[in-house]
Backbone as ProteinMPNN parsed JSONL, in Angstrom:
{"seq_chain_A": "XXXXXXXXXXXXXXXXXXXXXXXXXXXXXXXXXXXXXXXXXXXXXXXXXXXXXXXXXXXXXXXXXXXXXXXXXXXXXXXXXXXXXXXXXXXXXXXXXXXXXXXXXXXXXXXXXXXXXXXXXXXXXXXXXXXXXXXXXXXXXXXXXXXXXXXXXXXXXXXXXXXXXXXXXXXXXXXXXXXXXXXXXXXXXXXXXXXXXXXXX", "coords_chain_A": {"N_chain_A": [[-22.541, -0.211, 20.083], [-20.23, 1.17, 20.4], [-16.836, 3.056, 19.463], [-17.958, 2.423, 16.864], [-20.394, 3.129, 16.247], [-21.191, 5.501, 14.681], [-20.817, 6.379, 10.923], [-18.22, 7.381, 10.205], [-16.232, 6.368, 11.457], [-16.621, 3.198, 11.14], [-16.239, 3.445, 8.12], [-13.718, 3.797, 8.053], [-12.756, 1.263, 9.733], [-13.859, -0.796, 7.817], [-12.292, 0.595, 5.709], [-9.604, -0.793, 6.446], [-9.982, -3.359, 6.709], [-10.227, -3.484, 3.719], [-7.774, -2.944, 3.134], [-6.454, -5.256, 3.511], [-7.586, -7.525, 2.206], [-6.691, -6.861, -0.581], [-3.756, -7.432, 0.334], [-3.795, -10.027, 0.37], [-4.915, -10.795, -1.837], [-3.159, -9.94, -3.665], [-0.602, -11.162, -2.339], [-1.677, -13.875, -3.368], [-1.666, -13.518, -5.953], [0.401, -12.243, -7.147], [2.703, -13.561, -7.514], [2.519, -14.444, -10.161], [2.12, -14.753, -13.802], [1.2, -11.95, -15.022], [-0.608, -12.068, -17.373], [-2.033, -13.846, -17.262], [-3.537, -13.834, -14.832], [-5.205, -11.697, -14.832], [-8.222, -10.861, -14.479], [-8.001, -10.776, -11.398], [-5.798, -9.085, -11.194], [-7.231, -6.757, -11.834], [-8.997, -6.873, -10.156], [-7.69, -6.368, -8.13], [-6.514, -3.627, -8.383], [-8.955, -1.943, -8.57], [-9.868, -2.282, -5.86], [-7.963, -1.17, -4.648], [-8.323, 1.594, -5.51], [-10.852, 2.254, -4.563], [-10.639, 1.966, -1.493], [-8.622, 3.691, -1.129], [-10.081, 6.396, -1.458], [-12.176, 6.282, -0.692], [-11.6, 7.452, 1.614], [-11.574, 10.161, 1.867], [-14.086, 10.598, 1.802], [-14.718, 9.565, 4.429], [-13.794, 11.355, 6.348], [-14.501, 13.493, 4.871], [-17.327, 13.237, 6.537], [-16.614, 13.231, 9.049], [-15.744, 15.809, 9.27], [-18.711, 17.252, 8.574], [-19.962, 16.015, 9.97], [-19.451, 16.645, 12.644], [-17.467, 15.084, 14.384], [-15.217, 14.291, 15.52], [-13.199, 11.843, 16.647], [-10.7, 10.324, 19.242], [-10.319, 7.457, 18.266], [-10.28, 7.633, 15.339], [-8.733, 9.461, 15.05], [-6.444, 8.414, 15.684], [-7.041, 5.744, 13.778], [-7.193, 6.601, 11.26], [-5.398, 7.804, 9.848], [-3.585, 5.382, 10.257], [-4.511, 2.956, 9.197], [-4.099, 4.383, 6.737], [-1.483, 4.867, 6.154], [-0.602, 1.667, 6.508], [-2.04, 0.701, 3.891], [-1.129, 2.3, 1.816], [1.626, 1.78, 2.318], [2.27, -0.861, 2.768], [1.259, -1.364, 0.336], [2.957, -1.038, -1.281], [5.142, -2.47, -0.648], [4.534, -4.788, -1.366], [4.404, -4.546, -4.209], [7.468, -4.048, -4.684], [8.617, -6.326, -4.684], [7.234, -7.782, -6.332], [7.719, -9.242, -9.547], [6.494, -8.297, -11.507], [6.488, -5.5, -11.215], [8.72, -4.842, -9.803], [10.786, -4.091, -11.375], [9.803, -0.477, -11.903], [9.047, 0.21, -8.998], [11.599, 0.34, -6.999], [13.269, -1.904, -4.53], [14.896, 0.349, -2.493], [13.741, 2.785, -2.75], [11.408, 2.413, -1.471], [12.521, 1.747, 0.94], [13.441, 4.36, 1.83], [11.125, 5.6, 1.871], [9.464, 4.74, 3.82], [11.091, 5.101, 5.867], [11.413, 7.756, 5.877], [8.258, 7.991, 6.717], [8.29, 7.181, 9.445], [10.553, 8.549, 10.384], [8.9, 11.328, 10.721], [6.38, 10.463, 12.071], [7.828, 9.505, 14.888], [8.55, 12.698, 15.201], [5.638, 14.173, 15.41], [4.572, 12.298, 17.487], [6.401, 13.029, 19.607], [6.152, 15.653, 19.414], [3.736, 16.339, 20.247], [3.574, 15.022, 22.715], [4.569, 16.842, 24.061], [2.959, 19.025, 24.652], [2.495, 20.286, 22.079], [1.358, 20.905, 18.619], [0.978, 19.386, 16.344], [-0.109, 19.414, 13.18], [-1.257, 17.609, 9.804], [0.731, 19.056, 7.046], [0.264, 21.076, 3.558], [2.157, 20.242, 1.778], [2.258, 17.156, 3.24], [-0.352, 16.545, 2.386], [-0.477, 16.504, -0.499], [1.86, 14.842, -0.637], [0.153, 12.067, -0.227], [-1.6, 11.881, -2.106], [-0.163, 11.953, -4.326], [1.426, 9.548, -3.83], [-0.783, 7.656, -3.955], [-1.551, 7.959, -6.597], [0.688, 7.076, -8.08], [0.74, 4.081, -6.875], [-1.351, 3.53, -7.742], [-1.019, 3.888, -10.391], [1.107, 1.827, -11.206], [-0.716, -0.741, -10.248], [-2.841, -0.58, -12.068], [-1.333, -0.801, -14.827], [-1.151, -3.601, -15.228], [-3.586, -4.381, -15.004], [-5.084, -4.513, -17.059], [-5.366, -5.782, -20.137], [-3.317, -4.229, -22.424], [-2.848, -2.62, -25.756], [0.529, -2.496, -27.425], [1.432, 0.172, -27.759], [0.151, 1.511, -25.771], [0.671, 0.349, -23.593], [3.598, 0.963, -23.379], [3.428, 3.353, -22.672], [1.571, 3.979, -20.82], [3.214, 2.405, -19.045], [5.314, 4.711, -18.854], [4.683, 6.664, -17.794], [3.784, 5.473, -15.427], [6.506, 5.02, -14.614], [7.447, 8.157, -13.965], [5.233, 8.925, -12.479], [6.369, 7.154, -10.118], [8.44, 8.814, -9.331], [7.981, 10.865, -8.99], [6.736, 10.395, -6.493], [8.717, 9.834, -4.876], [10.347, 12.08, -4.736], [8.08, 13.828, -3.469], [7.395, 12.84, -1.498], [10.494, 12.759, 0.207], [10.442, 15.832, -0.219], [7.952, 16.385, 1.744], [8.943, 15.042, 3.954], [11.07, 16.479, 4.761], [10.18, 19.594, 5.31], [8.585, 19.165, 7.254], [10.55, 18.445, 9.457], [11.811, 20.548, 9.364], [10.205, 22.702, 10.312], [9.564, 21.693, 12.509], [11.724, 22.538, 14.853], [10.431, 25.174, 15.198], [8.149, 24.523, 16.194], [8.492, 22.941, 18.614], [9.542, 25.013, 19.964], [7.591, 27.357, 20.239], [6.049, 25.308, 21.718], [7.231, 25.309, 23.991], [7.436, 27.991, 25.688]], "CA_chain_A": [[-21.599, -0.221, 18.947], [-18.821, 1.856, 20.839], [-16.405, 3.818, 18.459], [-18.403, 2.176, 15.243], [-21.678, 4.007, 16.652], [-21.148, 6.376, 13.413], [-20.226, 6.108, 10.116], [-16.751, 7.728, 9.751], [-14.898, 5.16, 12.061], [-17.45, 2.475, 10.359], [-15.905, 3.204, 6.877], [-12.239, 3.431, 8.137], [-12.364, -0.084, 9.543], [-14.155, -1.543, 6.167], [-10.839, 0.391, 5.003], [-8.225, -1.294, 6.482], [-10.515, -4.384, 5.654], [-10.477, -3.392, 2.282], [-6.443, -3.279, 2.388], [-6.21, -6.876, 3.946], [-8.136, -8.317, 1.036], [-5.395, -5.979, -1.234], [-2.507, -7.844, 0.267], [-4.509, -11.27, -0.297], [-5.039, -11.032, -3.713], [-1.372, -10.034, -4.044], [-0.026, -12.715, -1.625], [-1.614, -15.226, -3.692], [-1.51, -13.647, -6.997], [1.585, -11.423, -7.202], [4.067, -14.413, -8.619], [1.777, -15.396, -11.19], [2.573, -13.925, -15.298], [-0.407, -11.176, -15.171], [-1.351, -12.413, -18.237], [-3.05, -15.156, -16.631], [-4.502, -13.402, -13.626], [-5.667, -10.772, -15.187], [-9.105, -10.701, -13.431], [-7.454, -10.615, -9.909], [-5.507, -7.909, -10.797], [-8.432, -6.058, -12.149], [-9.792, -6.754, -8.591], [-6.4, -5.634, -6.8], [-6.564, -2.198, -8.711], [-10.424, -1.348, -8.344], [-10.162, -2.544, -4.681], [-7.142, 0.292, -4.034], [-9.09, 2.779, -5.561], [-12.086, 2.328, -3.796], [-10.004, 1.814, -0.791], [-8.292, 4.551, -1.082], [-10.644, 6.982, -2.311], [-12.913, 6.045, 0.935], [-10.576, 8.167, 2.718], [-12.117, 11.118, 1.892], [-15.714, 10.124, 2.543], [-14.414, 9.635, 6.116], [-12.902, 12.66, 6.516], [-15.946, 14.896, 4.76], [-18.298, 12.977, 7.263], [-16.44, 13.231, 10.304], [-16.643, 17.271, 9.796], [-19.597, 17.718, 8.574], [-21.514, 15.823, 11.082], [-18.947, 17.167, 13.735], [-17.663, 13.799, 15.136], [-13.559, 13.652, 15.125], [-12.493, 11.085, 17.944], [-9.995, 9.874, 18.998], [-10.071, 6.603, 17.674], [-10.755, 8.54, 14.069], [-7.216, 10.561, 14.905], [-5.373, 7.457, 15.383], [-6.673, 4.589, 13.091], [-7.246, 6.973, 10.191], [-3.338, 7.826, 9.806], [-2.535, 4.33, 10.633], [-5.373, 2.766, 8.108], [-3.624, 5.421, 5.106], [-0.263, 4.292, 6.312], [-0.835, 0.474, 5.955], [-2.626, 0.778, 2.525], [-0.174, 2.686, 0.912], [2.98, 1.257, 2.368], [1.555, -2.519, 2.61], [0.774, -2.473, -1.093], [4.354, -0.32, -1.916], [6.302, -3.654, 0.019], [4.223, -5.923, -2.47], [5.0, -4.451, -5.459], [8.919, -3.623, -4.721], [9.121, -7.737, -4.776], [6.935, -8.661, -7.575], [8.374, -9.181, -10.585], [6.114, -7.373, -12.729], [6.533, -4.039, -10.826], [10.2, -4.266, -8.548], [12.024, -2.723, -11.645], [9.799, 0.505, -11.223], [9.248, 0.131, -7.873], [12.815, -0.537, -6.138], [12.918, -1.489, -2.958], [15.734, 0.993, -2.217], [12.547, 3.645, -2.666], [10.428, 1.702, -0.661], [12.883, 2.274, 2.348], [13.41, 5.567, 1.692], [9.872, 6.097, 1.884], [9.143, 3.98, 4.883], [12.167, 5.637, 6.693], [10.088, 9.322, 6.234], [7.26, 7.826, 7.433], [9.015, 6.831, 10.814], [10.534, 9.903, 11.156], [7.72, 11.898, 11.422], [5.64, 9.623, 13.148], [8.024, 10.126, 16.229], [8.441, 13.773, 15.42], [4.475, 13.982, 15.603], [3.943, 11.821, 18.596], [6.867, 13.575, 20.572], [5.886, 17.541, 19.757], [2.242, 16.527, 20.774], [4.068, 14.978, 24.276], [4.891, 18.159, 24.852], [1.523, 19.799, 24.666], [2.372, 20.912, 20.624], [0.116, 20.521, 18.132], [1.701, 18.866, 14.357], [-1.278, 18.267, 11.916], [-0.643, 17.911, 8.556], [0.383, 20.324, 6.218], [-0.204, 20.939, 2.658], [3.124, 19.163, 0.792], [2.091, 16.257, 3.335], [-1.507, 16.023, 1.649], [0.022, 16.584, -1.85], [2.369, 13.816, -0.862], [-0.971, 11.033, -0.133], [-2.376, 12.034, -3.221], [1.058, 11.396, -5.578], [1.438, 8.26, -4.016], [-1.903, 6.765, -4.312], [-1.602, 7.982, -8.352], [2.155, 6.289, -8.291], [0.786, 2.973, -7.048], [-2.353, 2.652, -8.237], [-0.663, 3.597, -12.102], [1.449, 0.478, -11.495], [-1.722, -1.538, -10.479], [-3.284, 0.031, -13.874], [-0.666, -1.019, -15.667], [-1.128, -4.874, -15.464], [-4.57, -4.701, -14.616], [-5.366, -4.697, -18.049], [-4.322, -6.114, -21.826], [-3.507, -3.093, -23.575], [-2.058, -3.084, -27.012], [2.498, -2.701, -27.136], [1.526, 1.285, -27.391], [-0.191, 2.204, -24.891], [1.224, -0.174, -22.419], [4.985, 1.622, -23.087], [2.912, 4.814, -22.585], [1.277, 3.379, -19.111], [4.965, 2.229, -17.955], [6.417, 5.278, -18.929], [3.746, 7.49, -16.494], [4.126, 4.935, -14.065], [8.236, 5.395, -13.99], [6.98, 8.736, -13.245], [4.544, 8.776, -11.144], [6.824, 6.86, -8.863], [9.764, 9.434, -8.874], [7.275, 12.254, -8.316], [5.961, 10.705, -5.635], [9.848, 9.81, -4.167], [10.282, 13.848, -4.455], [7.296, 14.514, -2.746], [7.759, 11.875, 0.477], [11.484, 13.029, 0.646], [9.985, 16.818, 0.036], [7.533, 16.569, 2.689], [10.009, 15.135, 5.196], [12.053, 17.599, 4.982], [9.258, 20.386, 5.724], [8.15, 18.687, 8.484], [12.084, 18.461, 9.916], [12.335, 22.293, 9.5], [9.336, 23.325, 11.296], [9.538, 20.871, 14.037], [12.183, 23.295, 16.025], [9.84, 26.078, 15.545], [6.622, 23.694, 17.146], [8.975, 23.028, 19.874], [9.656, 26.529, 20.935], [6.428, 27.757, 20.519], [5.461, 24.577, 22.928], [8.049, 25.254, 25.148], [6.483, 28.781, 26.103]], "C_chain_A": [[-20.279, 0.484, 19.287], [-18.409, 3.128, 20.053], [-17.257, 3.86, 17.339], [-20.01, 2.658, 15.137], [-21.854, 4.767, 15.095], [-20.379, 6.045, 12.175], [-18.735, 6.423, 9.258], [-15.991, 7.092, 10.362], [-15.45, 3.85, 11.342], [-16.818, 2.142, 8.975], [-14.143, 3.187, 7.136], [-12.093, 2.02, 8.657], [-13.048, -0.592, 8.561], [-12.974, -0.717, 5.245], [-9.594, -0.204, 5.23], [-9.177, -2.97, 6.272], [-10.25, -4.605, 4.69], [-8.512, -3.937, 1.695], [-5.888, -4.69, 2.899], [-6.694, -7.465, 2.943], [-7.423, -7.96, -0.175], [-4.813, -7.14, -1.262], [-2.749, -9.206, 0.4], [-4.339, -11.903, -1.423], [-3.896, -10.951, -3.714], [-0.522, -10.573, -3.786], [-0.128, -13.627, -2.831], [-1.296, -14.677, -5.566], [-0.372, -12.906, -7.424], [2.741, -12.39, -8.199], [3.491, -14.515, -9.528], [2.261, -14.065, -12.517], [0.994, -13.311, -14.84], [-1.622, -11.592, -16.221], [-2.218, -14.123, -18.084], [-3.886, -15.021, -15.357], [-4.941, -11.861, -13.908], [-6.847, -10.07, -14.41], [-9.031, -10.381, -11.806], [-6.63, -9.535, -9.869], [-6.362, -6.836, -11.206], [-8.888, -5.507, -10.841], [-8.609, -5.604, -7.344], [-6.893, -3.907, -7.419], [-8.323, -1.436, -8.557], [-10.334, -1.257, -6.387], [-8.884, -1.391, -3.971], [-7.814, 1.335, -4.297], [-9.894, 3.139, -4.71], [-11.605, 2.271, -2.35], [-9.574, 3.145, 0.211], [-8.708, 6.371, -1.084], [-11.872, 7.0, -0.623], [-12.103, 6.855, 1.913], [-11.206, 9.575, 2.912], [-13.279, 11.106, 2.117], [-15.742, 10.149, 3.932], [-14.231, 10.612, 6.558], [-13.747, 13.92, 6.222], [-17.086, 14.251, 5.575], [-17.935, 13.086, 8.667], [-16.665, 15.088, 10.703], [-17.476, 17.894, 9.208], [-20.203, 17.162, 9.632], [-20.118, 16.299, 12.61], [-18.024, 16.178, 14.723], [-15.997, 13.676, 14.655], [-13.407, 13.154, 16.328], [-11.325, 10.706, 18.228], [-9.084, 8.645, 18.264], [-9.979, 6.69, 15.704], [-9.151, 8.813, 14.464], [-5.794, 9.281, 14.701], [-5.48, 6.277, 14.052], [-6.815, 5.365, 11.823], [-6.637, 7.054, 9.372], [-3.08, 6.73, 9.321], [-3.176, 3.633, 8.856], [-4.171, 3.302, 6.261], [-2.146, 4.81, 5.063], [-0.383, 2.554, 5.531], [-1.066, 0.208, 5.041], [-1.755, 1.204, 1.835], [1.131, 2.053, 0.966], [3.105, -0.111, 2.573], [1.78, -2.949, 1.194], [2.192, -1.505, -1.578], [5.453, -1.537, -1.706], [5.786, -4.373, -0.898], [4.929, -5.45, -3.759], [6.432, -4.052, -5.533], [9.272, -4.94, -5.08], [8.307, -8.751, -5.575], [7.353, -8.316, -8.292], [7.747, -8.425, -11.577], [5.63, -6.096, -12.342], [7.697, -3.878, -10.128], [10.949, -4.055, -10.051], [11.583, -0.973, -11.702], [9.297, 0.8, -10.469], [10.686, -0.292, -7.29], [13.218, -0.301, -5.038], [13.909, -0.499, -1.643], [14.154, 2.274, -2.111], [12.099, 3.621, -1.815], [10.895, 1.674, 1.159], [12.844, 3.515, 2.37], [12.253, 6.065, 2.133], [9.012, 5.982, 3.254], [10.004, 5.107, 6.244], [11.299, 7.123, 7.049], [9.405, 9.034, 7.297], [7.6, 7.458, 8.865], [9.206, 7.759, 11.489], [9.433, 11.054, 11.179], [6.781, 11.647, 11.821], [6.343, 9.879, 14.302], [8.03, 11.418, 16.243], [6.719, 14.214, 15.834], [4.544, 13.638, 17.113], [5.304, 12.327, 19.767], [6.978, 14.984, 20.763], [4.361, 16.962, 20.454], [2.638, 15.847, 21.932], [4.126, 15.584, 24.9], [4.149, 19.237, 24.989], [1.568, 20.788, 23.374], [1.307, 20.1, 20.158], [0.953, 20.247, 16.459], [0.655, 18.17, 13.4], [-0.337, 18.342, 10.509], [-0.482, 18.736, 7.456], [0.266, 20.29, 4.423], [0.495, 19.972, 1.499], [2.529, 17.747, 1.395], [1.211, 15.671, 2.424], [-1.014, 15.714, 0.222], [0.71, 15.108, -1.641], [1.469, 12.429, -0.743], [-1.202, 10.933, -0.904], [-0.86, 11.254, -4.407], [1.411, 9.795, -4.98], [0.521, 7.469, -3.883], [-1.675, 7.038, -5.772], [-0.367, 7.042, -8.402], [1.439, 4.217, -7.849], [-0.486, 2.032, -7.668], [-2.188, 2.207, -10.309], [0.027, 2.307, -12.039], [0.337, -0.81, -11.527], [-2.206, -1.459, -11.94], [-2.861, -0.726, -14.633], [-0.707, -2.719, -16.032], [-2.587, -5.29, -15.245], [-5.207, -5.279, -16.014], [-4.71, -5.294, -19.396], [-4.071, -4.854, -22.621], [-2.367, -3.947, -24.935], [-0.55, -2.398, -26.401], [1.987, -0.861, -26.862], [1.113, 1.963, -26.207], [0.645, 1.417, -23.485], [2.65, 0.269, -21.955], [3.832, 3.223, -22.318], [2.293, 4.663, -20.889], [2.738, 3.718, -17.964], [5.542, 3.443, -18.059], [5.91, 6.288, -17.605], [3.688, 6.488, -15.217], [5.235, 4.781, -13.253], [8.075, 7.074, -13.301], [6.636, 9.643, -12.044], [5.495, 8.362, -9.792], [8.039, 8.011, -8.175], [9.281, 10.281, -8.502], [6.705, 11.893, -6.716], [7.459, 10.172, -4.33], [10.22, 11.645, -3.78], [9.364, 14.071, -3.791], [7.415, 13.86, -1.387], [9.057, 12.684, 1.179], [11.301, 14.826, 0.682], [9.645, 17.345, 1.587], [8.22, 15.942, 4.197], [10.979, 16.304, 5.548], [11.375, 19.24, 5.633], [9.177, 20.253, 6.762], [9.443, 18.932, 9.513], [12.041, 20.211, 10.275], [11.278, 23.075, 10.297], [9.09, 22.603, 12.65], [10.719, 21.713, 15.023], [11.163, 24.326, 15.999], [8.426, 25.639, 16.198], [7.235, 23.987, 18.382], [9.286, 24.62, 20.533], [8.556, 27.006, 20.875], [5.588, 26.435, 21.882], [6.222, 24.783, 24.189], [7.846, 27.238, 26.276], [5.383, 28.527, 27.2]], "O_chain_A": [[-19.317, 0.393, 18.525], [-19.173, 4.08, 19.892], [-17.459, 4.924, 16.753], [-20.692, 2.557, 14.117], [-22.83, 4.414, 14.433], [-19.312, 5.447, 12.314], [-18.295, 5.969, 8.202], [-14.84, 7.106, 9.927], [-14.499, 3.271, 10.817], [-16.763, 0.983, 8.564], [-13.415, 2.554, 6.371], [-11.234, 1.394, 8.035], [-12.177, -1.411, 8.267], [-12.668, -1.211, 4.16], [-8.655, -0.181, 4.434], [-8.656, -3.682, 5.414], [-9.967, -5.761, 4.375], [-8.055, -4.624, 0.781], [-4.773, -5.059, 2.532], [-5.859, -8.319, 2.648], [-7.506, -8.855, -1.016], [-4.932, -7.935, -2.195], [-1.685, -9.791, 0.601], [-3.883, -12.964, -1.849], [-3.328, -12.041, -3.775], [0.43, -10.719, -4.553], [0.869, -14.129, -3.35], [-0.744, -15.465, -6.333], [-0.271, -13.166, -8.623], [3.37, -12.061, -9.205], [4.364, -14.938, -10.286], [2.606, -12.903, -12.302], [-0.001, -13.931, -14.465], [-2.849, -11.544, -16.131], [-2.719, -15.036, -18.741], [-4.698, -15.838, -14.925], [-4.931, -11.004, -13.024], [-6.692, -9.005, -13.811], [-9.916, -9.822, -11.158], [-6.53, -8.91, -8.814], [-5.996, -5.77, -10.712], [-9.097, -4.354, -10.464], [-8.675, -4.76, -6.451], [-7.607, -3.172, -6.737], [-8.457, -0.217, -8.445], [-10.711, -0.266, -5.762], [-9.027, -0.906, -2.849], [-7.993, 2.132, -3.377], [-9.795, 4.196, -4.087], [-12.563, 2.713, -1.715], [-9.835, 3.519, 1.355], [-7.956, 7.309, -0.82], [-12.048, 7.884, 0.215], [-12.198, 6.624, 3.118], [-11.326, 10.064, 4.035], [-13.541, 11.953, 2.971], [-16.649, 10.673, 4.579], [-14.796, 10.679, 7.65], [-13.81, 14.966, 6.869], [-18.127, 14.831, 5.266], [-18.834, 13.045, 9.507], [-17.253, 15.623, 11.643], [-17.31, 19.11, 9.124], [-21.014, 17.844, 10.258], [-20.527, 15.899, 13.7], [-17.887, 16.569, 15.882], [-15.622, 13.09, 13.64], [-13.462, 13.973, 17.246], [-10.631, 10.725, 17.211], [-7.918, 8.633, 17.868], [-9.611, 5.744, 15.007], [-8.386, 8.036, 13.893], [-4.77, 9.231, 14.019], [-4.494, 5.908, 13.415], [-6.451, 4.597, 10.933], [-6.877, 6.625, 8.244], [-2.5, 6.629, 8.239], [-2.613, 3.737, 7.766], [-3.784, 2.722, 5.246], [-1.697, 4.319, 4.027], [-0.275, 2.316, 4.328], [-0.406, -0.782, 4.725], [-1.413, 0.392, 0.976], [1.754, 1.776, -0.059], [4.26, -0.536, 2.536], [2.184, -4.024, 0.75], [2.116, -1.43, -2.804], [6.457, -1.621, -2.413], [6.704, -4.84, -1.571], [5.93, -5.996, -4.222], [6.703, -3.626, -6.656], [10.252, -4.993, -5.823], [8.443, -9.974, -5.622], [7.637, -7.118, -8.284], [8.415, -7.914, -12.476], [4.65, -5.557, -12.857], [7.875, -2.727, -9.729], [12.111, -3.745, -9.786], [12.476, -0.131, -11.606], [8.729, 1.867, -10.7], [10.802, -1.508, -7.138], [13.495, 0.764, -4.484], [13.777, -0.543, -0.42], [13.688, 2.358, -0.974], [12.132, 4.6, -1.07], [10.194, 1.619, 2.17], [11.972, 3.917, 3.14], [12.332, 7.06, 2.853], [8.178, 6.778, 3.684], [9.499, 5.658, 7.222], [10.747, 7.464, 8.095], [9.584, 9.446, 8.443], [6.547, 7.575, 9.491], [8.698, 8.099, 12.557], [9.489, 11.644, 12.257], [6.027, 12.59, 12.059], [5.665, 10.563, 15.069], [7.525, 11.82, 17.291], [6.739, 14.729, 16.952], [4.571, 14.547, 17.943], [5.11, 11.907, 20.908], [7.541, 15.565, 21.691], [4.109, 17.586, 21.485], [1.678, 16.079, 22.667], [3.913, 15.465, 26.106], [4.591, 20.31, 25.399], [0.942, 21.847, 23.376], [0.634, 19.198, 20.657], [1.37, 21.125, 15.704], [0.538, 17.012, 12.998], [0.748, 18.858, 10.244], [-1.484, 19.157, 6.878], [0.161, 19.128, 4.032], [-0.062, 19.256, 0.666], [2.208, 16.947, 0.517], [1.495, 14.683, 1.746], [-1.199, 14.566, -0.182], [0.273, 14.184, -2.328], [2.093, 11.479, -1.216], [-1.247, 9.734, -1.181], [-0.853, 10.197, -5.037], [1.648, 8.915, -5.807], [0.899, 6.322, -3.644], [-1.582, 5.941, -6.324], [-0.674, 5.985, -8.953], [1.756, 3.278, -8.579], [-0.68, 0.845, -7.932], [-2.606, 1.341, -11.078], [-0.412, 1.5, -12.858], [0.335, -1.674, -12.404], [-1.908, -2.275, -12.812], [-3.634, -1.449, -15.262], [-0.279, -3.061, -17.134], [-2.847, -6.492, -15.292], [-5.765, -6.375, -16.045], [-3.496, -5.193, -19.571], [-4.845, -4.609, -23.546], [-1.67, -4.952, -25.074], [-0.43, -1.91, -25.277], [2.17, -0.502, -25.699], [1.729, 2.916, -25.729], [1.115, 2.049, -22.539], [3.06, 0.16, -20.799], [4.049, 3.768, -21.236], [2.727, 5.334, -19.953], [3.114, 4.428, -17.032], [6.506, 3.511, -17.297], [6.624, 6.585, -16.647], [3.539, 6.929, -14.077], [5.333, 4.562, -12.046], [8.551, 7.253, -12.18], [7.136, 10.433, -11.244], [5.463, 8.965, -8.719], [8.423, 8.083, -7.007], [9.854, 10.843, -7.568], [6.338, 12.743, -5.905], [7.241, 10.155, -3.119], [10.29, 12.174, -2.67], [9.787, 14.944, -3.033], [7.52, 14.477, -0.326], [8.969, 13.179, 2.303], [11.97, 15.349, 1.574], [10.265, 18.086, 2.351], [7.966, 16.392, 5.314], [11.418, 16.76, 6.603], [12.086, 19.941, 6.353], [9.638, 21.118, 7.506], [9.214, 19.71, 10.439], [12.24, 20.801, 11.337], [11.617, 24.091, 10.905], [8.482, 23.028, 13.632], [10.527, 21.432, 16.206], [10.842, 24.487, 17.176], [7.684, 26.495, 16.68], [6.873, 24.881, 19.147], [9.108, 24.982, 21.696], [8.322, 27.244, 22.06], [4.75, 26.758, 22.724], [5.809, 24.428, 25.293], [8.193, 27.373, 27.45], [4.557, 29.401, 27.461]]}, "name": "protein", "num_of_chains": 1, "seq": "XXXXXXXXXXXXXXXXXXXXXXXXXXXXXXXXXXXXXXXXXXXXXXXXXXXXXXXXXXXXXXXXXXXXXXXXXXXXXXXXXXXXXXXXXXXXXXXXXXXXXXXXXXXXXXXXXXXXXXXXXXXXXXXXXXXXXXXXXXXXXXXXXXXXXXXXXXXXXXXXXXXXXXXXXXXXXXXXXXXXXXXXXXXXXXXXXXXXXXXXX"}
């Protein structure tokens, strides 16, 4: 079985599985009035949760049973990446989420994620060490709530009140979780000269 020998690389590929069948449903059902695919987006929003939510199962099984690999260090990241910023490109360009989603955000957000992906993979070139720190985690968490409230929000029929009351936590959600991406970039930025001199020792 190789890498998939154990069950914490096991459940990260049945997660990036999970977000290919995501951007499926939303391929095919994304143009459609919600109020006619109702059921499919039911499916889209259960299937991020669970998706998403599987992340941590991976993550409390890799150290409890002791077992972080490498293939664990890389597709785990990548996996969380794809899922979140996969289903952030869908909804910036469907119509019944790109006015609060806009895809001006959606670069913004992307752009982060870039830059500290090379900051990452060029302090650990240099025999540093850049895990993640606590705004990062904070920032995973606000934007899984930011896109799964937009899923939410069409997943279901609510009545006119609650559905302003949905949209209004899902306008939000999304700006908290623009403050926290553009937050935690900025963290990351400011301690990346002090990695490097401590690696350069």
């Amino acid at each position: 079985m190789g890498v998939f020998a154990h069950w914490p690389n096991r459940i990260t590929a049945l997660r990036f599985a999970g977000a290919m069948v995501l951007f499926v449903v939303l391929a095919v059902y994304g143009e459609c009035d919600p109020e006619e695919v109702r059921g499919a987006l039911c499916m889209a929003f259960w299937l991020f949760i669970v998706t998403a939510l599987t992340d941590f199962v991976d993550g409390y099984l890799a150290r409890r049973d002791n077992y972080v690999t490498a293939f664990g260090r890389i597709a785990d990241p990548f996996t969380d990446k794809v899922l979140i910023l996969g289903t952030m490109i869908f909804l910036c360009v469907i119509p019944w989420t790109r006015e609060l989603l806009p895809a001006w955000m959606v670069v913004i957000i992307l752009a982060r994620e870039f830059l500290v992906t090379g900051i990452r993979g060029y302090v650990e070139s240099v025999g540093g060490e850049f895990p993640a720190d606590g705004f990062g985690k904070i920032k995973m968490v606000v934007q899984c709530f930011a896109v799964g409230g937009l899923l939410w929000l069409e997943a279901y029929d609510w009545p006119d009140a609650w559905f302003t009351f949905w949209h209004e936590l899902a306008r939000w959600l999304v700006y908290a979780t623009l403050f926290a991406t553009v937050g935690s970039g900025i963290t990351y930025v400011m301690k990346t000269g002090k990695v490097l001199a401590k690696a350069d020792r």
